[in-house]
N, C-alpha and C positions, 0 to 999 in steps of 0.2 A: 975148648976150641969148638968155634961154632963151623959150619960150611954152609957155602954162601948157594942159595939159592938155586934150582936149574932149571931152566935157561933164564939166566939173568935178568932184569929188565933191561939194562944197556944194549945188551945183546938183540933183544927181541926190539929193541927203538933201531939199531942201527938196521935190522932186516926188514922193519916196515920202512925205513928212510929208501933202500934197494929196490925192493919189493920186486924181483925176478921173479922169474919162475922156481929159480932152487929156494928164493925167501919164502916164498907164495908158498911151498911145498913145508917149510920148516914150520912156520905160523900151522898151517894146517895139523899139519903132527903134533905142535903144544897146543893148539885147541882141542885135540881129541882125549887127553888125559884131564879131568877136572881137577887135580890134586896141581895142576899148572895154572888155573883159572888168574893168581894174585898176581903170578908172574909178568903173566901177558897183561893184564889191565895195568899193572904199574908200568910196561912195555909201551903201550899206547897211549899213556899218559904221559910219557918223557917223550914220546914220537912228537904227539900234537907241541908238548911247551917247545919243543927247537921248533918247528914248525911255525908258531906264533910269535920267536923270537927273531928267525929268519930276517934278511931284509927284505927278501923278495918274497911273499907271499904264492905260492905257485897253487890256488886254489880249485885246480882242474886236476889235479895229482892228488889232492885231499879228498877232493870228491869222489872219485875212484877209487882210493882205499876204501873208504863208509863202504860203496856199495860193493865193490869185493869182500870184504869183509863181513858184512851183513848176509850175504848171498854165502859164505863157507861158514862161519858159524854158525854150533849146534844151538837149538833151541834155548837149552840154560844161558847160555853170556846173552842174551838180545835185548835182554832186561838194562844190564848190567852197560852193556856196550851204546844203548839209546843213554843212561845215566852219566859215561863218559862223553857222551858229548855233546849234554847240555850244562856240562859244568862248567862253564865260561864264556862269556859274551865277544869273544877275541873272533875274527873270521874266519880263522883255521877251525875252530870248531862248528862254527856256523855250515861250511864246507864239507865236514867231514859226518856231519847231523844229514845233510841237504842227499850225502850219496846214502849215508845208512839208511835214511826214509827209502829214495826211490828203489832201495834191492829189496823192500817188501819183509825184512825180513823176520821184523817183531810180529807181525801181522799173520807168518807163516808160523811162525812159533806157538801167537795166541790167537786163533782168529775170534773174530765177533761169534758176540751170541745169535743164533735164528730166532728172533722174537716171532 
């Protein structure tokens, strides 16, 4: 008998779908354990495909995750979190790419070399 992952992906799609303050608080507590890193990226990755499936595109809601999200994630996911969401040319991602640039957050992670 296997057990099933914690916190779910489902789980973690339907609290980015919310994104309150109590979501906002949860996301933040599984980003802080690395051993949670597959969870939440398969989490954000069921987030965006309903998102892209959606009928109505709410593309000011996607861009505000990126950049919240960018902006609370630790150094390690910015790699990994810039990777989800150039991996599809859908406008949810394009949206969700557009806030993660503008909270800086790969940038804060790796900055530039001083030549």
């Amino acid at each position: 008998m296997t057990s099933a992952p914690f916190p779910d992906p489902e789980t973690i799609a339907a609290r980015l779908s919310a994104l309150g303050e109590q979501d906002k608080s949860y996301v933040a507590l599984v980003m802080e354990n690395p051993a949670q890193d597959d969870s939440l990226l398969d989490g954000i990755h069921r987030y965006l495909d309903h998102a892209s499936r959606a009928p109505f595109l709410n593309s000011l809601k996607l861009e505000a995750f990126g950049k919240w999200i960018g902006d609370a994630a630790p150094p390690r996911l910015q790699i990994r979190l810039m990777e989800a969401s150039k991996s599809s040319q859908h406008p949810a991602y394009s949206a969700f790419r557009k806030g993660l640039t503008a909270s800086g957050g790969l940038d804060k992670a790796y900055p530039q070399a001083k030549i």
